[in-house]
C-alpha positions in Angstrom: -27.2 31.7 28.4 -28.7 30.3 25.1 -27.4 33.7 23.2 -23.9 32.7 23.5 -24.1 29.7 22.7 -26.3 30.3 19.4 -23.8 33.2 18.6 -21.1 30.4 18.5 -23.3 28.1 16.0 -23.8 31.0 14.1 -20.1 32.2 13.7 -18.7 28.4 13.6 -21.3 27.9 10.9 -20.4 31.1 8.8 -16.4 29.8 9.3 -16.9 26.3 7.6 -19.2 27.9 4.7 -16.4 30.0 4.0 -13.8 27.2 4.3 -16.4 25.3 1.8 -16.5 27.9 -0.7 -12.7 28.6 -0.5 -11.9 24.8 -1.0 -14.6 24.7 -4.1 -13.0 27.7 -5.3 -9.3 26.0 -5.8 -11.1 22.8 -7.0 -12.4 24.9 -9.7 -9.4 26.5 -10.5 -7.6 23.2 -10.9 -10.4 21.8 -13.3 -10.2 24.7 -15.6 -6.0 24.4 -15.6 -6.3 20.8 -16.4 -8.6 21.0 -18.6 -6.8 23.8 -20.3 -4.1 21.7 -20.5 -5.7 19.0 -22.2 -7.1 20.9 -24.6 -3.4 22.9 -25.6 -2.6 19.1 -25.7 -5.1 17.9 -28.3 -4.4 20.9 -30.3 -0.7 20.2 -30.6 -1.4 16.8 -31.4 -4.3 17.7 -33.9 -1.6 19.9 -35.6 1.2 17.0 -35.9 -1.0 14.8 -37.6 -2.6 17.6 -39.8 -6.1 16.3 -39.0 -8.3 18.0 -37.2 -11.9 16.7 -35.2 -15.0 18.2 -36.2 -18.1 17.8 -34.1 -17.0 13.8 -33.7 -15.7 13.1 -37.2 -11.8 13.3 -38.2 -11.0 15.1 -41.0 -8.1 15.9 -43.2 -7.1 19.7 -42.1 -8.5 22.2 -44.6 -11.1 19.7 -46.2 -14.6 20.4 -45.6 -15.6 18.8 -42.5 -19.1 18.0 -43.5 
């Protein structure tokens, strides 16, 4: 009697950690697009200006940043 029932713990348990590490997955995969994003962003926005940000400091693009 207890076999079954432990079997079904078991396999319920294996099912959500599955369902946890598919859903943490996508969450990672949307992170890395956005951030992706933002980045391409400050690049194209960097470039318009024609400055570019160094570790923290702006700086007129091809002048030494340091």
């Amino acid at each position: 009697m207890a076999k079954p029932l432990v079997r079904g713990i078991i396999k319920t348990s294996v099912g959500l950690t599955l369902e946890v590490r598919r859903a943490a997955i996508e969450a990672g995969e949307e992170i890395q697009d956005i951030t992706q994003k933002v980045a391409a962003e400050k690049l194209a926005s960097s470039a318009r200006t024609g400055r570019v940000k160094v570790d923290g400091e702006v700086a007129a693009q091809g002048a030494p940043a340091g």
